[in-house]
Structures are given as C-alpha cells and as structure tokens.
N, C-alpha and C positions, 0 to 999 in steps of 0.2 A: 823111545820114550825117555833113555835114560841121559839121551843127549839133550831133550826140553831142561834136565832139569837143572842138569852143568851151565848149560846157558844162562838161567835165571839168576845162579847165586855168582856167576861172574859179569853181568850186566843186566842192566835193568833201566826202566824208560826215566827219559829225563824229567817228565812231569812229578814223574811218580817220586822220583828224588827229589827233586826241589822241594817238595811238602814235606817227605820225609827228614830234610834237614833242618825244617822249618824257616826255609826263606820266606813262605807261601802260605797262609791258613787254609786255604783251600786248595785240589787239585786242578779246578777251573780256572782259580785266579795263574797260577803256573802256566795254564796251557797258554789263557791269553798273552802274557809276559809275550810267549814263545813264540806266539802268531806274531806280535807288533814289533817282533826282530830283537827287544832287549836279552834277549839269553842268547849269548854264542859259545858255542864248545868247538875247543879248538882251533878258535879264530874264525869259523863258518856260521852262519845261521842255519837253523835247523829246523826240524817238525819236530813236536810233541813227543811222536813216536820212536824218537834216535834214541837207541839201547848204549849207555854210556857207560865207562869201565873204570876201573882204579887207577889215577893215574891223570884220567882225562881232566885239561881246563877248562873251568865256564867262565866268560865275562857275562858281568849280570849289572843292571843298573835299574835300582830299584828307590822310587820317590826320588829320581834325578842323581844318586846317589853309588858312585859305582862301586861292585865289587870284583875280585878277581883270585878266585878257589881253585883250588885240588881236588877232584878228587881222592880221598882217602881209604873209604868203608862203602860199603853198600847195602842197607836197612830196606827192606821192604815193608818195614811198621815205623810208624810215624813213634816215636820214643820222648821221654822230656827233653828239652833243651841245654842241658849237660851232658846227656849222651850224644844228642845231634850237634853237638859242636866238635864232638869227636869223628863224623864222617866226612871233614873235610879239612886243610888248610887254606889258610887263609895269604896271601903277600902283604906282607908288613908295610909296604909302600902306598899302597893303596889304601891300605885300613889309616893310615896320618891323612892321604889326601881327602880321603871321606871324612873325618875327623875332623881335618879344617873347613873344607865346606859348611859340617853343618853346625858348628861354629860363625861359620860368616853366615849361614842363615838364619840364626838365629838374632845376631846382629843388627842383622839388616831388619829382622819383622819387627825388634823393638823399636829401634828408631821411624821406622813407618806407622805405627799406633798415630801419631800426631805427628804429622810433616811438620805441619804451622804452631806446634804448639798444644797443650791444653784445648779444646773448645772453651769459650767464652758462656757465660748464666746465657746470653743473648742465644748466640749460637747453642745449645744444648735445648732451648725452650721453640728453637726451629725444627730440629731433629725430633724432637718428641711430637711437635705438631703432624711433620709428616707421616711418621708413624702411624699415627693416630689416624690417620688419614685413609693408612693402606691397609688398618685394621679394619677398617668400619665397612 
C-alpha cells in the first residue's frame, strides 16, 4: 500500500495535469485534446491514462496554437494560475512563435471584417432585409 502512494506523488495522469496546470477548464476538455492526438509527451501520443513524471515533455497545440512544456511539479489540486505557472517550463522559442502567430491572426481577422471595404447604406439595407427574413 505504501508503494500506491510513492507512486502517486511521483507521477500522475496526464489528464489530470493538464487541468491542473490550467491548460484545460475541464478534465473532459484534456482528455479530448488527448484522444484527437494534440497532446504528445515525449514525442509519442498517448492515452489519457499515461502517469507522467518531472521532467517529462508535452507538445500541446491548443486553438491551432503550439506549446512546448517541461514538466516541472506535479499538483494533484487544480491551484490559481500563479501557482500553475510554476508546474511547468515553458521553451522560449515557441512561446515568440506562438506570439507571432497570434499576432498574425489577429491581423489577418481585422483586415477580413470587410474585404471590399465598408458595406454601402445600399448594401447594409440588404443584410438587414435578409435578416429579417430569417427571423420571421
């Protein structure tokens, strides 16, 4: 019994970290990440259930968005977000290329609001027709 418990406070599931670091609001939204292959530790994709250690890397790409973490600590309580910033390092190199992405995506959604421009009184008095249209 007393080896269950060594085990726990030197590894613990990877679900259960990810929320706890607060990548994740939920332990759900983590697992799915996990299923659809965006969480690799170690350069492998995993299950849910992989008991992960100090030490170990995840690549995580999250809203398109990559990250690339340490292992640090391991919290089995979900803590505020100054303490969970302390259960893991982060690569500097990645935290700029995330950075300019979403930069350029931001970018980019401005200048998409209006390809062509402004809408026209003309054009804005069509949009509202249709509207109207799909309200009723």
């Amino acid at each position: 019994m007393n080896r269950n418990n060594d085990a726990s406070t030197t590894s613990m599931r990877l679900d259960k970290w990810l929320w706890a670091a607060r990548f994740f609001k939920t332990r759900a939204l983590a697992q799915k990440h996990i299923e659809l292959g965006r969480v690799l530790v170690n350069g492998a994709k995993v299950k849910n259930s992989k008991n992960i250690q100090v030490g170990d890397r995840i690549n995580l790409t999250l809203n398109s968005l990559p990250y690339e973490i340490e292992v640090q600590q391991l919290n089995h309580m979900r803590r505020p977000a100054s303490e969970a910033r302390l259960l893991y390092n982060e690569d500097e190199s990645v935290a700029t290329k995330r950075a300019e992405l979403k930069a350029l995506k931001q970018a980019s959604q401005i200048s998409a609001a209006y390809p062509d421009g402004r809408p026209t009184k003309r054009d804005r008095r069509a949009l509202d027709k249709v509207k109207r249209h799909w309200e009723d």
